[in-house]
N, C-alpha and C positions, 0 to 999 in steps of 0.2 A: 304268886306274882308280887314285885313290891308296889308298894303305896308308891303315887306319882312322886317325884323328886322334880323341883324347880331349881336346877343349876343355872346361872349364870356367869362368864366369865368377867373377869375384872384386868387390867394393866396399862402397860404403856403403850402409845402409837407404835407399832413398829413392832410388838413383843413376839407375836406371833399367836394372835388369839384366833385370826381364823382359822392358820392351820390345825391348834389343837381342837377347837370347836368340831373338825373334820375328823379327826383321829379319835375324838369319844364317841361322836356319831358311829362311825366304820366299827368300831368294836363292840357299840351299844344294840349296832345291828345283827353280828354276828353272834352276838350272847342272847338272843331274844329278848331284848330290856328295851326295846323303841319306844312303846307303847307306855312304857313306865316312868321315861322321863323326859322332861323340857327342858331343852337344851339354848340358851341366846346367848349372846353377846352384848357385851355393856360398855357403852362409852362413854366419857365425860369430860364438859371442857375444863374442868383442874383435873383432881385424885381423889376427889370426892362420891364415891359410886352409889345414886339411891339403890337402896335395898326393902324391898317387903319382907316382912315378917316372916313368909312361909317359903323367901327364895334362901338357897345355900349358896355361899359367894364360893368360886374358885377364882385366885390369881395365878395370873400367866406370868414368867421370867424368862427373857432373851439369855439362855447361859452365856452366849457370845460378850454381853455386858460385864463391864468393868466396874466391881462393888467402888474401886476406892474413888469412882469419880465422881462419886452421889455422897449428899450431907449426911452424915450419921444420922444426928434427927431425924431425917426427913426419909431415909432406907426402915428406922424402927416404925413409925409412924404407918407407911406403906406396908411392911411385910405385916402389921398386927393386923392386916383390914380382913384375914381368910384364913381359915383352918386347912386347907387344901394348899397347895403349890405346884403347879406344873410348870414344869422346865422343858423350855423350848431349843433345838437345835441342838441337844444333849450331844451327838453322836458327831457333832464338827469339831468339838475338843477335844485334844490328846488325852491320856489316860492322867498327865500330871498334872492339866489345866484341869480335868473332872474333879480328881483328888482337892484341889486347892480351893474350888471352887463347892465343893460339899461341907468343908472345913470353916468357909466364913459364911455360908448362908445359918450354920448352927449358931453365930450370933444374933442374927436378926430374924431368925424366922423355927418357930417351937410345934407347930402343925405337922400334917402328914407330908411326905415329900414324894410326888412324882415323877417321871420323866417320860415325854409324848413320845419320842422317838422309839419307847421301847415297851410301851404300856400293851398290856395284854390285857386280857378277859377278865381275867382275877384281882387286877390291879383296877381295872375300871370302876368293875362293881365295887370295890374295897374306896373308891373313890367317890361314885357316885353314893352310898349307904353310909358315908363318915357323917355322923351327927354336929352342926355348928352348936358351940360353948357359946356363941352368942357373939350379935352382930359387935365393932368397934368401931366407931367412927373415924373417920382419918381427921387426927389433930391438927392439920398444916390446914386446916379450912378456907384461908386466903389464899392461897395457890392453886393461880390457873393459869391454864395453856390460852394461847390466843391463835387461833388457825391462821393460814394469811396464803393464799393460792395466788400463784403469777404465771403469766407466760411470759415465754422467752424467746428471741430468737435464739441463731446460732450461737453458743459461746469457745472462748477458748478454755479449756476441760481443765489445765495446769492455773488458770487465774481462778477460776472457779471455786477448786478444790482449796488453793491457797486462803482466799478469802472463807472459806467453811471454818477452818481448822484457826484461822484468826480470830476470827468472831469468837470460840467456844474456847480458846488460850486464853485471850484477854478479858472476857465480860464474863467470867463466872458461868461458861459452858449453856450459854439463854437457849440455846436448839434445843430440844427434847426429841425433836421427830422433823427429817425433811427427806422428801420421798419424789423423785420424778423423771422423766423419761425428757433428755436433751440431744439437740444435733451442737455436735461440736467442731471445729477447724480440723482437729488430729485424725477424725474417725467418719467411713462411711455410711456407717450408722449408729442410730446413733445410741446414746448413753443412759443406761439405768444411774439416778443416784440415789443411794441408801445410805442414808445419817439416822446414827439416833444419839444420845446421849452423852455415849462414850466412843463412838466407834464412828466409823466414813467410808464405805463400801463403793465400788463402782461396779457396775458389767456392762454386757451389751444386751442391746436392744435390740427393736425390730420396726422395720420403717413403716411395717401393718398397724404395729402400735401405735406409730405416732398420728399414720391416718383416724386411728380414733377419735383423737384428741382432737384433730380438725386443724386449719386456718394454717398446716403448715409450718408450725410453731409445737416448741417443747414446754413444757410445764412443769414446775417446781412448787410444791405445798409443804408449807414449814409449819411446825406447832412451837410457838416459841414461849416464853416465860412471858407475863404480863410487863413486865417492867423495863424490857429492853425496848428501845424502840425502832418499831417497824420500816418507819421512811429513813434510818439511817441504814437498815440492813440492806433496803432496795439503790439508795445512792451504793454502796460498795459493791453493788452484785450488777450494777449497770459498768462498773468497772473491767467483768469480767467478758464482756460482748464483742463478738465479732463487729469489724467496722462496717457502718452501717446498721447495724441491728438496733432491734428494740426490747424495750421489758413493760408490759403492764402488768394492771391487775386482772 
């Protein structure tokens, strides 16, 4: 049996770290290795991830993300924080996007390379038994994410989105992560949005889901760069409202 292993995962909002969390789980269980490792998840409000001593850091990457929209520095910086790599959503890109995409990560990142999508028994343990060379701190130590949760009423979906993709063209991309379930004018139910980074996703929801959330209202949680400011983001996003609605915090 091996020696306990303290993995925990590391990344961005958005990367996909529960599902992997679920995928090491599911194959740590079918290998008989539960019992031998500790599995959690690690968050942080910059990219700064405490680490103990005896834990192994694994980071998680959204392969759907766009290398060239992130600062060089700051992609080296990040990728040196883990000897491990799992790459999330592997199996939604074409075979040229994989290709292209295994090609620039071998700039920034010199560790073992995984992919959740496809990880088997062999690949886990090879995963979970890889010994760290030793923790690195992430050099960007001033950069942090700022949460900022709102509710919404109705919005229109096309002023919305316009206003997303403005905000991240002009001001040096300040979103990192905005994530939430809205009712909009176009649709009668209502609207998943998924932003991170580099990317702006939408689907559909479920009006079950929205009774979650309560009061009637949809919800929008941004992680945004410290240095943008917040009550200019919420004047532009009150732009995007059905008439009569409202936005708090």
């Amino acid at each position: 049996m091996l020696q306990q292993i303290k993995l925990f995962l590391i990344g961005l909002p958005g990367s996909g770290k529960s599902t992997v969390a679920a995928k090491i789980a599911e194959v740590v269980a079918q290998a008989g290795l539960a019992e031998s490792v500790a599995l959690s998840l690690r968050e942080a409000v910059g990219f700064d991830f405490a680490r103990y001593e005896d834990e192994q850091a694994c980071l998680v990457w959204d392969a759907r993300e766009v290398l060239s929209f992130y600062d060089e520095t700051w992609l080296e910086a990040f990728f040196d924080q883990a000897d491990r790599l799992v790459i999330s959503h592997w199996t939604q890109l074409d075979l040229i996007a994989q290709s292209r995409l295994n090609q620039q990560l071998k700039r920034w990142f010199n560790g073992q390379l995984f992919y959740a999508d496809t990880l088997s028994n062999n690949k886990a343990t090879a995963l979970l038994t890889l010994k760290s060379a030793g923790y690195r701190l992430f050099s960007h130590a001033d950069a942090q994410l700022i949460p900022l949760r709102l509710t919404m009423g109705r919005v229109v979906l096309d002023h919305l989105l316009f206003i997303l993709e403005m905000v991240q063209q002009n001001y040096q991309r300040p979103i990192w992560r905005a994530n939430g379930l809205l009712l909009t004018q176009e649709y009668a139910n209502p609207v998943v949005v998924d932003m991170t980074h580099s990317q702006l996703r939408t689907g559909g929801g479920s009006l079950e889901q929205l009774d979650e959330l309560g009061a009637g209202l949809g919800q929008l949680e941004f992680w945004l760069d410290q240095s943008f400011d917040q009550a200019q983001l919420q004047e532009w996003l009150v732009a995007s409202l059905a008439p009569g609605e409202r936005i708090g915090i």
